[in-house]
LOROVEX-959948 format. One record per residue (C-alpha): residue number from 1; residue in one letter; x, y, z. Coordinates in nm, 3 decimals. Each point is the difference from the previous one (the first is absolute). Layout:
N
NUM A X Y Z
...
***
This chain:
516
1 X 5.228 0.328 6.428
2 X 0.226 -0.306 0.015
3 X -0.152 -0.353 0.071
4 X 0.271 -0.294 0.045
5 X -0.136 -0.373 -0.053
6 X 0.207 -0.320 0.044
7 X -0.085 -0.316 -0.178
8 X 0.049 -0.323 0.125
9 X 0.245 -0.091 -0.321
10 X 0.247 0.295 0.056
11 X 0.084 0.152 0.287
12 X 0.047 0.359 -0.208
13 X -0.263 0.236 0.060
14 X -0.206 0.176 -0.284
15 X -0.051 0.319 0.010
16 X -0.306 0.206 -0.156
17 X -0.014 0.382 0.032
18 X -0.379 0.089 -0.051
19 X -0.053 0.375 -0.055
20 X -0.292 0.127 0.225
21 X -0.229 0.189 -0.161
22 X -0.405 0.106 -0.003
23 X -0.210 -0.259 -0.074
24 X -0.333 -0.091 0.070
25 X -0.008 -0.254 0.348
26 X -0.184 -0.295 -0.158
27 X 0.268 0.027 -0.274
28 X 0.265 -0.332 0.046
29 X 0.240 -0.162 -0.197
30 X 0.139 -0.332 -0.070
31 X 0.375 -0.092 0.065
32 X 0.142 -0.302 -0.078
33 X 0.328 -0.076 0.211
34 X 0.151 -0.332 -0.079
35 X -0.318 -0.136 -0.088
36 X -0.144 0.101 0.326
37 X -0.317 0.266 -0.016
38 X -0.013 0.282 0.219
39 X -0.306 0.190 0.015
40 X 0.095 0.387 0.014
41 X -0.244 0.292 0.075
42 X 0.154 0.380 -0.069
43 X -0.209 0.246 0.120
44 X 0.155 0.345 0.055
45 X 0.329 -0.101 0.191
46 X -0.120 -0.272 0.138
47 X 0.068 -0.373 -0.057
48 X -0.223 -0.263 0.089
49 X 0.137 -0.323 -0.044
50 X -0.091 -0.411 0.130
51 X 0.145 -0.181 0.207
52 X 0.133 -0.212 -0.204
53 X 0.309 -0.062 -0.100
54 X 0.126 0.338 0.203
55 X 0.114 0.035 0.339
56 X -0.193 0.164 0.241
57 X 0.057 0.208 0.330
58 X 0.222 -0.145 0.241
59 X -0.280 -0.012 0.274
60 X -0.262 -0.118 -0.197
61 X 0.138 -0.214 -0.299
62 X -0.350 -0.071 -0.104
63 X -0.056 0.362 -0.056
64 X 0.067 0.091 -0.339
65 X 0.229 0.302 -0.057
66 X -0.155 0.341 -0.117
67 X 0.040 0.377 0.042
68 X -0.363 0.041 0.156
69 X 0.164 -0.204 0.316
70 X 0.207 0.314 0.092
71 X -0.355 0.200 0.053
72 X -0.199 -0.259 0.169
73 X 0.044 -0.299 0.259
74 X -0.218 -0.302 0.097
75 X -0.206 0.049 0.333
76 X -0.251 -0.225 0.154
77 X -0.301 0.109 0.140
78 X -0.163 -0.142 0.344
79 X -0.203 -0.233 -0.186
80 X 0.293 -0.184 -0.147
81 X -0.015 0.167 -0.368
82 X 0.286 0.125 -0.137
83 X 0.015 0.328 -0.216
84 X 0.221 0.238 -0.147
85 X 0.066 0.317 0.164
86 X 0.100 0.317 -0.190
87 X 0.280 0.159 0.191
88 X -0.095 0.352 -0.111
89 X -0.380 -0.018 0.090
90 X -0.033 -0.266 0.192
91 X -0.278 -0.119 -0.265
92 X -0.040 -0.403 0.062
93 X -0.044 -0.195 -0.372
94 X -0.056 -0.356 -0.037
95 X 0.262 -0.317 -0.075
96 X -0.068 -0.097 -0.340
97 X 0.078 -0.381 -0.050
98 X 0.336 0.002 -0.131
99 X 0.081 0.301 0.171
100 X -0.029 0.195 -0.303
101 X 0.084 0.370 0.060
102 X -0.267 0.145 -0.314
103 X -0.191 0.141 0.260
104 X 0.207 0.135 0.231
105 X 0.183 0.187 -0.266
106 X -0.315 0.152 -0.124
107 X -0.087 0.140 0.326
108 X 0.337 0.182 0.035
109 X -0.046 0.143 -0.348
110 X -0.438 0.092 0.002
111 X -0.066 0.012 0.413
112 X 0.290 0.044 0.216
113 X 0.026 0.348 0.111
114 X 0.328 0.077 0.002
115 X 0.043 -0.152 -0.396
116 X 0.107 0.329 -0.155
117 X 0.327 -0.048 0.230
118 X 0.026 -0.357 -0.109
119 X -0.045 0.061 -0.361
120 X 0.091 0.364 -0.090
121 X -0.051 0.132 -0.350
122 X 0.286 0.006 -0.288
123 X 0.074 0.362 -0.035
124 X -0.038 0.074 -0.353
125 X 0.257 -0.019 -0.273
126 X 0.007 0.343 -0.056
127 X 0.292 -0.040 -0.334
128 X -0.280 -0.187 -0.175
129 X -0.262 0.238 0.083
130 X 0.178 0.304 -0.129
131 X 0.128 -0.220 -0.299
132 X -0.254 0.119 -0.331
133 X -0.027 -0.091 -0.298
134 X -0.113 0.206 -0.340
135 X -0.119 -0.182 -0.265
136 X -0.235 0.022 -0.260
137 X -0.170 0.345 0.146
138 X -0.092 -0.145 0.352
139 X 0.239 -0.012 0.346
140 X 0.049 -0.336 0.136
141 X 0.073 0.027 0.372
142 X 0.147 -0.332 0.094
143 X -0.061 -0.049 0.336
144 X -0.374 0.124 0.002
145 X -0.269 -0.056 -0.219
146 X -0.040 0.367 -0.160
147 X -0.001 0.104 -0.348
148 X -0.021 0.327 -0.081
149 X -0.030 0.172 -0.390
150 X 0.211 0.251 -0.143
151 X 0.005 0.243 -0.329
152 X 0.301 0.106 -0.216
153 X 0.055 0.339 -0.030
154 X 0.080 0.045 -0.383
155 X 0.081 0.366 0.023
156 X 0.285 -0.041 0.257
157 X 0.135 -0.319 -0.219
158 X 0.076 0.247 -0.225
159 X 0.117 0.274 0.137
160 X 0.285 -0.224 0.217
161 X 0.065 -0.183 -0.384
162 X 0.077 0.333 -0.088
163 X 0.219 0.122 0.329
164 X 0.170 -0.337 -0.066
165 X 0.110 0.061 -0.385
166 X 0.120 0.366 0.160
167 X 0.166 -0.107 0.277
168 X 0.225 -0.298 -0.131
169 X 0.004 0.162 -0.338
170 X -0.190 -0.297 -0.197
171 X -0.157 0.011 -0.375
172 X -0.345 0.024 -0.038
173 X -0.056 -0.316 -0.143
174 X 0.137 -0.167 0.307
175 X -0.370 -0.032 0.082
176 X -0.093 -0.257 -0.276
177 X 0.251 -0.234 0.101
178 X -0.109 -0.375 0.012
179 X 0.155 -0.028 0.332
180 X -0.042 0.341 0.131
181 X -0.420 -0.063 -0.065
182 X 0.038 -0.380 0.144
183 X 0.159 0.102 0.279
184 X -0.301 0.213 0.107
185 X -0.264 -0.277 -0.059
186 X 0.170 -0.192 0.221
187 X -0.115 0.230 0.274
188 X -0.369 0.047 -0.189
189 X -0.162 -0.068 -0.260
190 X -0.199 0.280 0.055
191 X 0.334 0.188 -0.228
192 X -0.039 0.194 -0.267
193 X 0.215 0.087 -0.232
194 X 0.166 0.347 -0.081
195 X 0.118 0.081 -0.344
196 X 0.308 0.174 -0.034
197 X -0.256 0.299 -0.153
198 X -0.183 0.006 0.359
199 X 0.351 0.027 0.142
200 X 0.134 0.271 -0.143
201 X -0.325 0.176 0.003
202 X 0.058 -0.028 0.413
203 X 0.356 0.092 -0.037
204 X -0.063 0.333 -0.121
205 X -0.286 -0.016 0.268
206 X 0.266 0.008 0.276
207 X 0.254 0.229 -0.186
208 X -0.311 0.260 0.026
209 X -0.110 -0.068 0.323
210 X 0.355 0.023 0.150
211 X 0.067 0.295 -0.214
212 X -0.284 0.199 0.175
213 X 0.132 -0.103 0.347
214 X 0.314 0.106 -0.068
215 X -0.169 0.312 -0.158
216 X -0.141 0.059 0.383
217 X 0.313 -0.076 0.148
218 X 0.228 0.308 -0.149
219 X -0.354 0.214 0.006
220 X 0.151 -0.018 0.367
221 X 0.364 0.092 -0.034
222 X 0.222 0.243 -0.122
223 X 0.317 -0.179 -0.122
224 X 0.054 -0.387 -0.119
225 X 0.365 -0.165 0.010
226 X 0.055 -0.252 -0.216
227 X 0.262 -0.301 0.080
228 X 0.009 -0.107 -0.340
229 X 0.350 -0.212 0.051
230 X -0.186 -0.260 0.222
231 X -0.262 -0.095 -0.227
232 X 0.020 -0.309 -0.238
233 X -0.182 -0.140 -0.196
234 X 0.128 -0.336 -0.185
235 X -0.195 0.092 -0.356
236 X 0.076 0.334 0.002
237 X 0.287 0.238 0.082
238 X -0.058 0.372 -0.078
239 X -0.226 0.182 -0.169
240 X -0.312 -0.086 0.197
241 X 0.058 0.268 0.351
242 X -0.166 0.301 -0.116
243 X 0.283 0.233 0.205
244 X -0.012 0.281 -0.246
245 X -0.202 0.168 -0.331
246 X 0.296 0.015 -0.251
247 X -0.048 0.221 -0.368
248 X 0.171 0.018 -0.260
249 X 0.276 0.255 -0.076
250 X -0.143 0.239 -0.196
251 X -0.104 0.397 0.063
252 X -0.354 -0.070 -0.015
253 X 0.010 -0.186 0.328
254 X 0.227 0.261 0.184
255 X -0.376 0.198 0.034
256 X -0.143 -0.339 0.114
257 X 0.256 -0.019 0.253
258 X -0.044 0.357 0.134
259 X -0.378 0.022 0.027
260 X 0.026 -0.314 0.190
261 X 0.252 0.140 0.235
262 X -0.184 0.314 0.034
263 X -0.331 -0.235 0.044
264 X 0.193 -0.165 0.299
265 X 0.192 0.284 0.152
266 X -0.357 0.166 0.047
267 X -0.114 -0.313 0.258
268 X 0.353 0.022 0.148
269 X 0.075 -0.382 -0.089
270 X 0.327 0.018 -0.149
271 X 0.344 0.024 0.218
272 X 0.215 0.333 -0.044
273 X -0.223 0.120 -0.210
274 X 0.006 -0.237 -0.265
275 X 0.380 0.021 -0.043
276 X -0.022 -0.403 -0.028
277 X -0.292 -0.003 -0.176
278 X 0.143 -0.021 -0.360
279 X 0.336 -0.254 -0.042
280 X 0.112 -0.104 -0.337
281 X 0.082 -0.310 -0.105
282 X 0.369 -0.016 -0.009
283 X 0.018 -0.323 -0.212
284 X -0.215 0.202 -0.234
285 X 0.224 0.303 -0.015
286 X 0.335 -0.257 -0.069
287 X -0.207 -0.160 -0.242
288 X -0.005 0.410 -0.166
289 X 0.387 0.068 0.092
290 X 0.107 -0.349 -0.203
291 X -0.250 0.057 -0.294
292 X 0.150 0.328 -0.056
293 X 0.353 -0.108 0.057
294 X -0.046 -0.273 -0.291
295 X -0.102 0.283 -0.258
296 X 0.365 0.006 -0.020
297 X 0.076 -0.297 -0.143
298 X -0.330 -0.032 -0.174
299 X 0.108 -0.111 -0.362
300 X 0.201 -0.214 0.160
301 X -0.280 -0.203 0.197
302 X -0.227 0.055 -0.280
303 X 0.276 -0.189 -0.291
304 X -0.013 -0.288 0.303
305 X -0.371 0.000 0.033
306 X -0.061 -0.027 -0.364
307 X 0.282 -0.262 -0.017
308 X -0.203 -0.212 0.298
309 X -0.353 0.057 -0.197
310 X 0.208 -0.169 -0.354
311 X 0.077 -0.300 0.177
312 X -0.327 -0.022 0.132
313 X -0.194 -0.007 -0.332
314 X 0.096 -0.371 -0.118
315 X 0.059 -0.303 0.187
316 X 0.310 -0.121 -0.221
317 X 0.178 0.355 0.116
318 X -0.032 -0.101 0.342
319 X 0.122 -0.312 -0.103
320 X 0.281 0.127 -0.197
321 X 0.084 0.190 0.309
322 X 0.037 -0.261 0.218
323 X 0.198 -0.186 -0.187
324 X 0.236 0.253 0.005
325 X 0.013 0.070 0.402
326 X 0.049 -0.343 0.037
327 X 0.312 0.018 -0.219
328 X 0.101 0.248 0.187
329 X -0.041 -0.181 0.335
330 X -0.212 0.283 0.130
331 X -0.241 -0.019 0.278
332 X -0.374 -0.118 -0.117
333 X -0.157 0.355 0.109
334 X -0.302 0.059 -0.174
335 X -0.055 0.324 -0.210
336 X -0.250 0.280 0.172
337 X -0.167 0.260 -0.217
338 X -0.066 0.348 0.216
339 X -0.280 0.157 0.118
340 X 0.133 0.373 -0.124
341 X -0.275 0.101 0.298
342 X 0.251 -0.179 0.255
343 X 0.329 0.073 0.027
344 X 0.050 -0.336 0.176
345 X -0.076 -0.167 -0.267
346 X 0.210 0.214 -0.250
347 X 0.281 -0.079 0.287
348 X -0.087 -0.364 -0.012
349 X 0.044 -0.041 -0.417
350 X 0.320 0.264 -0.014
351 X 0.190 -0.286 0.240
352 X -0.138 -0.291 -0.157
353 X 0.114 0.111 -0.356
354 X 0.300 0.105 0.118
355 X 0.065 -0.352 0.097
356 X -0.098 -0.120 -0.354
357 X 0.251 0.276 -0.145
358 X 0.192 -0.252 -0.192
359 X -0.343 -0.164 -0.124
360 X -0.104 0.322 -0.145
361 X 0.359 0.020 -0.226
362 X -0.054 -0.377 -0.096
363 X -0.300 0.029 -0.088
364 X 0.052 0.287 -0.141
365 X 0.228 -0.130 -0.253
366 X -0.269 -0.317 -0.118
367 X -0.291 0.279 -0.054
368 X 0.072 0.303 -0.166
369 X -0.308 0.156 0.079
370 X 0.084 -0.053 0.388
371 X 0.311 0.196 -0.069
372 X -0.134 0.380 0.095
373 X -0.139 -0.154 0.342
374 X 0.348 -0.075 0.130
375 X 0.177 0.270 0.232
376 X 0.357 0.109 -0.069
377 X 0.264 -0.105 0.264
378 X -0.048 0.361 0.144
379 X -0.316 0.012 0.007
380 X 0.006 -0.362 0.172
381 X 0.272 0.195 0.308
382 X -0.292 0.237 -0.008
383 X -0.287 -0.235 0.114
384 X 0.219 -0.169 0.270
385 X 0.132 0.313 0.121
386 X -0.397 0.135 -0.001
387 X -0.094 -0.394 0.148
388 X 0.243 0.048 0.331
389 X -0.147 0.317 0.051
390 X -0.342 -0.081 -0.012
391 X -0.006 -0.312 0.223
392 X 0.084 0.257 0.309
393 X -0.366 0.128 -0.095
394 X -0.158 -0.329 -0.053
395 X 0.125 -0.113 0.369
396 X -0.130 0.306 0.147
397 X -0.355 -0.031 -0.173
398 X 0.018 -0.353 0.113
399 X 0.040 0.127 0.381
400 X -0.254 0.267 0.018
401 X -0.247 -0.226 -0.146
402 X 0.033 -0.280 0.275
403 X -0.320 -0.103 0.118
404 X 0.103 -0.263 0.268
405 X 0.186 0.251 0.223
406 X -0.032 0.344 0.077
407 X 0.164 0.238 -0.237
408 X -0.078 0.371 0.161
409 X 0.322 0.008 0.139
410 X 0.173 -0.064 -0.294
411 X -0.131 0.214 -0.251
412 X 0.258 0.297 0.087
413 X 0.306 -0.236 0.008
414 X -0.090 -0.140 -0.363
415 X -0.082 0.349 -0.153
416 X 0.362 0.122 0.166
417 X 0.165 -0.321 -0.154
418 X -0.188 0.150 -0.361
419 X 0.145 0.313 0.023
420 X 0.385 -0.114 0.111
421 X -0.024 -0.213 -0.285
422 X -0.117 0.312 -0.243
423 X 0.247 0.276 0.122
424 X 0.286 -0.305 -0.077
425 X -0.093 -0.035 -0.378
426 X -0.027 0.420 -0.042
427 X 0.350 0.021 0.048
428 X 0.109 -0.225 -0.233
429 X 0.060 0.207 -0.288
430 X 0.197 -0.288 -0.218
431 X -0.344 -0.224 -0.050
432 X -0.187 0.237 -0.153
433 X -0.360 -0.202 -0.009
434 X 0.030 -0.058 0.360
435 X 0.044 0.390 0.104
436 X -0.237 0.087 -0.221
437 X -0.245 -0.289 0.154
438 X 0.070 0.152 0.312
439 X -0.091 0.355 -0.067
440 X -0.335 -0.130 -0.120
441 X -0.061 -0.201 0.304
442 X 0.097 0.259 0.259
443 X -0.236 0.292 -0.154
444 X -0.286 -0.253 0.073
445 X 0.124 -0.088 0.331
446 X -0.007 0.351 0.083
447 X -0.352 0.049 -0.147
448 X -0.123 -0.222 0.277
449 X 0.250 -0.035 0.256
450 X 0.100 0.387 0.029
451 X -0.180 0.039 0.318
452 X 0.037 -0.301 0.267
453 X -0.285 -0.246 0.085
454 X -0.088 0.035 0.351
455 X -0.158 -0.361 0.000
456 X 0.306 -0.163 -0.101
457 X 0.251 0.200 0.199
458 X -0.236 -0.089 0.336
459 X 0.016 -0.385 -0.075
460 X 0.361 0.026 -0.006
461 X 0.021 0.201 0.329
462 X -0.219 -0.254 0.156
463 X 0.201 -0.298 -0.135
464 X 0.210 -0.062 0.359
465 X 0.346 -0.075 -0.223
466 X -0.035 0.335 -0.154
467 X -0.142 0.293 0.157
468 X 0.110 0.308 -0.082
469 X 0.337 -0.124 -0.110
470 X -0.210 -0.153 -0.292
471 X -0.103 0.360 -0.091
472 X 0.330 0.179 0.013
473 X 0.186 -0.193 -0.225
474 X -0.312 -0.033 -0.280
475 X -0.051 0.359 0.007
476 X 0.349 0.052 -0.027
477 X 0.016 -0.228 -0.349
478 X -0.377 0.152 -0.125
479 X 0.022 0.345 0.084
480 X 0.372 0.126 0.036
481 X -0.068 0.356 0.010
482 X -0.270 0.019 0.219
483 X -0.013 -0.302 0.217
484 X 0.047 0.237 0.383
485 X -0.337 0.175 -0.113
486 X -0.173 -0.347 -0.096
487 X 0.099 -0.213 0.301
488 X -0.112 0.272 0.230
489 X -0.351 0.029 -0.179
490 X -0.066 -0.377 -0.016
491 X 0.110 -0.021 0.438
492 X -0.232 0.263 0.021
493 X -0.305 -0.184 -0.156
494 X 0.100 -0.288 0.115
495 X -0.037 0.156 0.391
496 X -0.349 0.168 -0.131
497 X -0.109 -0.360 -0.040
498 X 0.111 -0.115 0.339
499 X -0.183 0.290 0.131
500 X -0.352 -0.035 -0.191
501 X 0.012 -0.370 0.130
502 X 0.065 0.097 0.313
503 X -0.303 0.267 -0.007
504 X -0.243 -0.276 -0.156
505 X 0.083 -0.316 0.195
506 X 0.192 0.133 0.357
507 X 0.117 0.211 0.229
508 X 0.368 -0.047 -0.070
509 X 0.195 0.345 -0.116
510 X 0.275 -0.058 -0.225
511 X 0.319 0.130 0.137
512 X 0.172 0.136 -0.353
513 X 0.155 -0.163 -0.288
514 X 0.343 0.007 0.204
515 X -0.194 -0.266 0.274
516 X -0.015 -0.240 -0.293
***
């Protein structure tokens, strides 16, 4: 509410805004305007103010101006006496001297009947209400006076500590953090704190727990597909997606394998009768085919090997070395000793040397005893010629063992690729190491590759770019003499699939391999 005053020095007014608000009625304040006092009473909306100083109502300028006015009105009885008359209940109250209104405003608020229209109720704020606050193991409700007590459930603290270090892939230790701990007795300091022991303790809690649902779960199905190519993980890549139980290559396990097909046939689990059941690992198998291939030029890698192993015995041959590659202006490619387990790695030292080839002969020439580890110039044609062979095989191991894309489709392309590059070197009768290298690598490709892999040849029928087109010309390369018989076994198993789907899951008959 605005009130304007006008002194008798300046003809400006003054304005004062005084905020209404709920206050007792006898409560009153002092302003001083321009050294004039004005007595003001504020009682719940309603302004009470002297004469003096203010201007009245036009009718009666003695009256003094005030809100009450609007609900009452001056009426004189028979006898003369004047009295104020309530024009909601017709309730007569006296003239105070003055004509102060304290009275009259009172009534309207304790007596008058119709006061809950005249002065309803604030509805309550119901944002501050809701608004809570948790602190110190009690709710605050602001708004009301409630406080209610709370406990901390220590249990489920750590169990969701552990589902966090799971789920965002955190260390254990992440739990004695300064911060980590001060960021939770901000909220209470009803915290405890967890060691990093506790922690894992309830990680391996929840790896049990969700083990036995998951347990339940397949207790409920008969067959699990796994989209391994859209997981991640940003710590780890591959090696943790338990997809398959993988042995190692020797006779022992070939009974292993067939008492657990036989185990699995019996409780009709396995597809085609367990035709997919057993796969081998094709990077493990070119991993055999180059191994035996090498035995060819054996002394060879062995003189280079030794050679390698001389240098590395003493820091001043290294040094010696050097300073000869960098008279040479060669590149400053460090020297790798094999793994003779690896072929990679055998691949890996046979090109580095080869680089060094001029090293060797200098060096050669300073240390007598280094003399016997140097290759002849032929035998130096021999390690390139064996180096551009064997980098086909190290490009096709590197494909096959992809883990960020899927690689069943690619398998029979690669092995194809293997064997094109094979039959090319057998007929080359003038490099005598490499035919022979040849020979030895295609008796083991036959020892495992003889009969086709059903698994291998399906993933390339399903691959949409492929097909059956995929087939034809693989089997063509891989099995020359026999490839009708083989492509017409593999479309038949491959429609026996189709067809025990359809049996399991649907309805749907197949309508021949020609359909497809």
């Amino acid at each position: 509410m605005t009130f304007s005053f006008v002194d008798s020095s300046d003809s400006s007014p003054l304005n004062i805004d005084i905020e209404m608000g709920e206050s007792s009625e006898s409560d009153s304040d002092e302003m001083e305007l321009n050294s004039v006092s004005v007595p003001v009473s504020v009682s719940d909306g309603l302004v009470d103010c002297s004469p003096g100083g203010i201007e009245g109502d036009d009718e009666d300028p003695k009256r003094g101006w005030s809100i009450a006015w609007d609900h009452f009105k001056e009426a004189t009885l028979p006898n003369g006496k004047k009295k104020n008359k309530c024009l909601h209940c017709n309730k007569l109250l006296s003239v105070q001297p003055g004509k102060t209104t304290s009275h009259l405003i009172r009534h309207l608020r304790l007596a008058c009947p119709h006061r809950a229209k005249l002065f309803p109720k604030k509805p309550e704020d119901t944002s501050k209400s809701a608004l809570q606050t948790q602190l110190h193991g009690v709710v605050l409700s602001v708004g009301k006076s409630s406080v209610h007590t709370f406990t901390i459930n220590f249990e489920k603290v750590k169990t969701l500590a552990a589902h966090m270090i799971l789920a965002h892939e955190y260390p254990f230790n992440i739990v004695e953090h300064k911060v980590f701990n001060d960021f939770f007795r901000a909220y209470t300091l009803y915290y405890k704190k967890i060691s990093r022991y506790i922690v894992r303790k309830e990680c391996f809690a929840v790896y049990d727990k969700e083990k036995e649902r998951l347990i339940n779960i397949l207790s409920k199905v008969n067959r699990v597909s796994l989209t391994t190519d859209c997981w991640w993980s940003e710590v780890q890549r591959i090696g943790y997606m338990i997809a398959s139980v993988t042995v190692d290559n020797v006779s022992a396990n070939d009974v292993c394998i067939a008492i657990l097909k036989k185990d699995h046939n019996l409780l009709s689990n396995l597809i085609l009768d367990g035709k997919l059941f057993h796969v081998r690992c094709c990077a493990h198998i070119i991993n055999l085919l180059v191994r035996d291939g090498l035995k060819e030029i054996e002394k060879i890698i062995d003189v280079v090997r030794e050679g390698v192993k001389y240098l590395f015995g003493s820091e001043n041959r290294l040094t010696s070395f050097n300073e000869h590659r960098i008279n040479l202006k060669l590149p400053p490619n460090k020297l790798v000793l094999d793994n003779n387990t690896r072929w990679n790695s055998t691949f890996v030292m046979l090109n580095t040397t080869y680089t060094y080839r001029q090293c060797f002969t200098k060096y050669g020439e300073d240390d007598d005893a280094f003399e016997r580890y140097c290759p002849s110039e032929t035998e130096w044609a021999e390690v390139v010629e064996v180096c551009e062979f064997l980098e086909v095989f190290l490009d096709v191991t590197n494909v096959i063992s992809g883990s960020n894309y899927p690689t069943v489709n690619l398998f029979l392309m690669e092995l194809c690729r293997v064997k094109a590059l094979i039959n090319a070197q057998l007929h080359l009768d003038s490099k005598k190491h490499m035919h022979n290298m040849a020979i030895r690598m295609t008796l083991k490709y036959d020892k495992y590759w003889d009969e086709c892999d059903l698994l291998l040849s399906f993933g390339s029928i399903l691959d949409p770019r492929y097909k059956k087109g995929m087939i034809r010309f693989a089997y063509m390369t891989m099995y020359p003499s026999d490839y009708n018989n083989k492509m017409e076994m593999v479309w038949k198993r491959f429609y026996d699939l189709f067809e025990q789907y359809a049996t399991i899951y649907g309805d749907t008959k197949g309508k021949g391999p020609e359909s497809l």
